[in-house]
C-alpha positions in Angstrom: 0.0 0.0 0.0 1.5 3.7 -1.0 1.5 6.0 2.0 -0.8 8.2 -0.3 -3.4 5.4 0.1 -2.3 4.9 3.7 -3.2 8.4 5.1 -6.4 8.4 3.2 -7.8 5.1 4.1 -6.9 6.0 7.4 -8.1 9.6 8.4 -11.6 9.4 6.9 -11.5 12.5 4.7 -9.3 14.7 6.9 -6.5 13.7 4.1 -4.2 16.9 2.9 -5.1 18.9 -0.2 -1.6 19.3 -1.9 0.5 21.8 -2.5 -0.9 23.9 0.7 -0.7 20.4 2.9 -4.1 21.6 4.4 -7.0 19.6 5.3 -9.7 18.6 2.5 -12.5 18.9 5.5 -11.5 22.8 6.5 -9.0 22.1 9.9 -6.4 23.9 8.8 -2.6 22.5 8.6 -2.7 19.3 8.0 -1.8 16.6 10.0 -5.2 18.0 11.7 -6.2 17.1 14.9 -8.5 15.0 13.9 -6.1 13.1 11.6 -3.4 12.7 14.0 -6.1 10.5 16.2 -7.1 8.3 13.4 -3.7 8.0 11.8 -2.6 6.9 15.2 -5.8 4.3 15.7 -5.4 2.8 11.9 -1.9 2.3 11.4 0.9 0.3 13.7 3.3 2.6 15.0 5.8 1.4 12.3 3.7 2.2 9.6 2.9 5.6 11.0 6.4 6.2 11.1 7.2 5.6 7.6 4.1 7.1 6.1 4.6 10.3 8.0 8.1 10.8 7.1 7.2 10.0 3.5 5.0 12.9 3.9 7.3 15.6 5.2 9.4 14.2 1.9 6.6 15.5 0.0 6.1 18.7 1.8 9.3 20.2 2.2 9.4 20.1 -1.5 6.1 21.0 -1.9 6.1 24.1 1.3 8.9 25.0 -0.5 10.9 27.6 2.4 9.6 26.4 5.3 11.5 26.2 8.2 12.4 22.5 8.1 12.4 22.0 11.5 9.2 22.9 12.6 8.1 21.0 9.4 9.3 17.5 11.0 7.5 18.6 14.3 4.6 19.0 12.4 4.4 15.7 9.9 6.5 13.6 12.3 7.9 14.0 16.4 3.8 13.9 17.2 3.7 10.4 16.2 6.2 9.0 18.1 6.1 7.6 21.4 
């Protein structure tokens, strides 16, 4: 399974409109809120890992000249234990 088809099967349309990596159902950056809790319910912590990271791979190309750090914060430190 693509992590593409990983965050959508897993946050029930709070998946990330791209370029703006902001949420399709209106919570603002995305990983949302609401996101974060059902990324964290549907996937093993492995999985979460590696889709998440795939992620900020896409959107530090994609947010290009954001600060990179606070980029990882938000796509992957929340995720891990």
């Amino acid at each position: 399974m693509s992590v593409h088809i990983a965050w959508l099967a897993a946050t029930g349309g709070h998946e990330p409109t791209r370029p703006e990596w902001e949420c399709a159902a209106g919570c603002g950056a995305w990983p949302c809120a609401p996101a974060k809790v059902q990324l964290v319910e549907s996937l093993q912590p492995q999985k979460l890992l590696k889709t998440m990271i795939s992620a900020y791979g896409m959107a530090r190309i994609e947010l290009d000249g954001t600060e990179l750090r606070g980029l990882w914060r938000r796509f992957v430190d929340w995720g891990q234990p």
